[in-house]
C-alpha positions in Angstrom: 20.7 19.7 0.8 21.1 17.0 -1.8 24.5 18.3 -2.7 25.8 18.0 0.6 24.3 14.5 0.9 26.3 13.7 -2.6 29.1 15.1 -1.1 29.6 13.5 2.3 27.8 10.3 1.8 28.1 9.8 -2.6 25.2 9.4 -4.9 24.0 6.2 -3.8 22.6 7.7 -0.6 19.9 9.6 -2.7 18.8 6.2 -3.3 18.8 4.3 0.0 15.6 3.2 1.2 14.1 2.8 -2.4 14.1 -0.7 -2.3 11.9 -1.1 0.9 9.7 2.0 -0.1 9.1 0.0 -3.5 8.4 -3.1 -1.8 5.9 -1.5 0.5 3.6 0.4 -2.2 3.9 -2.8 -4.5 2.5 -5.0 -1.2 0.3 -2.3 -0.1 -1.4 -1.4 -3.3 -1.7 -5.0 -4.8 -3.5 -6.0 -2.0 -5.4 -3.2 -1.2 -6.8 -3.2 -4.9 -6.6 -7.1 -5.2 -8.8 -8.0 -2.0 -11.3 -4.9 -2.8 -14.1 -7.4 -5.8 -13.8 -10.4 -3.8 -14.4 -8.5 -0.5 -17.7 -7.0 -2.0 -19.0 -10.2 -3.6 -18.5 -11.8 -0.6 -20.8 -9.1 0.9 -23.4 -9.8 -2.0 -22.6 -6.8 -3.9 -23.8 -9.0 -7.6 -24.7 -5.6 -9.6 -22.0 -2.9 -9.7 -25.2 -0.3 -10.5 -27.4 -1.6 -7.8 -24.7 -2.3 -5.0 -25.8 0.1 -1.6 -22.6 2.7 -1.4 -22.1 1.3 2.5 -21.6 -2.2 0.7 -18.6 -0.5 -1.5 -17.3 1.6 1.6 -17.3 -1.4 3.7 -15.4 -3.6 1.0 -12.7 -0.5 0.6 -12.6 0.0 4.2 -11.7 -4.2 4.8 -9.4 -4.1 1.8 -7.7 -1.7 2.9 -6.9 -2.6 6.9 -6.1 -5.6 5.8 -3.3 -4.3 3.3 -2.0 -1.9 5.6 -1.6 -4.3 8.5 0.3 -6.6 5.9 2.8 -4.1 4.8 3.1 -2.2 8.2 6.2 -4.3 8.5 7.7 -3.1 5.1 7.4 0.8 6.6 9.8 -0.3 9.1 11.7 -1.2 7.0 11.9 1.5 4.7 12.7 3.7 8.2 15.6 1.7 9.4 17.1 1.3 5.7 
């Protein structure tokens, strides 16, 4: 399949869409693992040893909508590139 794709549409089609899909993890991750301390201090988790699991699960579960509905628009597009 990937020589056919080399051989009607040239090497540089293995590589379209890279850009975007690059763009959308870096947004997606750095977020997601950025917003994920200051979303459970801001819940009062003070002590990593004492914090309640729903406190961290809660803090994950914020941190991680809100990265996803930030580069939602990145997946589109890495579809349409």
């Amino acid at each position: 399949m990937a020589a056919r794709i080399v051989r009607e549409e040239g090497v540089r089609s293995l590589y379209r869409g890279v850009l975007a899909a690059s763009l959308r993890e870096l947004s997606y991750s750095s977020l997601r693992f950025g917003l994920y301390e200051p979303i459970k201090k801001t819940l009062g988790a003070t002590d990593p040893k004492n914090t309640p699991f729903y406190k961290k699960v809660l803090a994950g579960l914020s941190a991680g909508s809100f990265a996803a509905a930030v580069a939602s628009p990145t997946d589109l597009l890495k579809i349409r590139a």
